[in-house]
Each structure stands twice: as C-alpha cells, then as structure tokens.
N, C-alpha and C positions, 0 to 999 in steps of 0.2 A: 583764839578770839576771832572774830569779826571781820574781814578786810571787803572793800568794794572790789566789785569782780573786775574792774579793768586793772587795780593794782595789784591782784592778785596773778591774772595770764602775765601781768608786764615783771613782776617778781620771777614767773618761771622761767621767762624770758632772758632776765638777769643773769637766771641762775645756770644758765647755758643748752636749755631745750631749746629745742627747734622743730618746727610745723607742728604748731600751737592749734587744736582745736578744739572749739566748749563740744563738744558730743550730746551733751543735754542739761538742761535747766530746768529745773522745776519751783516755782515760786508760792511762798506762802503768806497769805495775808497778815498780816502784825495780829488783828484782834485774837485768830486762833488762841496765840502763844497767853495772850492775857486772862486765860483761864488755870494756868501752871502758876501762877500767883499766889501769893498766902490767899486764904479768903478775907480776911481783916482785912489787908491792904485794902483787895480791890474794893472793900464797903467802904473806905476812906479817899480815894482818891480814883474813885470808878469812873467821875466823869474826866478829870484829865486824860485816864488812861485811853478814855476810849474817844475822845477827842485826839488823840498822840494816835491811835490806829488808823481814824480816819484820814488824817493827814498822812499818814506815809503809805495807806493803801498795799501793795505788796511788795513792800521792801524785801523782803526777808528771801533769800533763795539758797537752794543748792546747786552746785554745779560737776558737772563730771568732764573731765578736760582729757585727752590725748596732745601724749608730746613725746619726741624722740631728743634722746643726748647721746650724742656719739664721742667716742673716747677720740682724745686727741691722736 
C-alpha cells in the first residue's frame, strides 16, 4: 500500500538503518493514473474524479532511498 514519504524514511529508521537518504523522487500527477479506470466509471463520475486530480495535483510519487544497517 500507500504510505507518505516522511512515514515511510521514519519506518526505516525504526527499523534500524542509518544514514537515510531519498536518492531520487519522481512524482506523478493523480489525473495520469485516472485513465487505468473502468471506462464506465469514469463516464459516471468523471467530473469528481477529475476534480480529486486537480486538488491533489502530484501527489503520487516514487522514491529510491539509500540506508545502511549494521549488525550489532
């Protein structure tokens, strides 16, 4: 699933890595993704959805993280 990226570095961090760094991000606009949709749907509820895109503008990202865990 899903998590925001500051709870995600703070999870590795939990989890016992050390020198935590995002290496790269790439972010994807929400409307892309609303073309993977049934087609029905979006005839049905095309302008909510694409009022929900413009509101969250580029939520959606990926990220590539470097981190080191040393054995006790």
């Amino acid at each position: 699933g899903a998590v925001m990226k500051d709870d995600y570095l703070d999870a590795i961090g939990k989890a016992g890595f050390q020198e935590i760094r995002l290496i790269d991000e790439t972010l994807f606009p929400v409307k892309d993704f609303i073309g993977y949709a049934n087609a029905v749907e979006i005839v049905e509820c095309s302008d909510a959805l694409m009022e929900m895109a413009r509101e969250l503008g580029t939520a959606i990202a990926s990220i590539k993280v470097h981190a080191v865990k040393r054995e006790p």
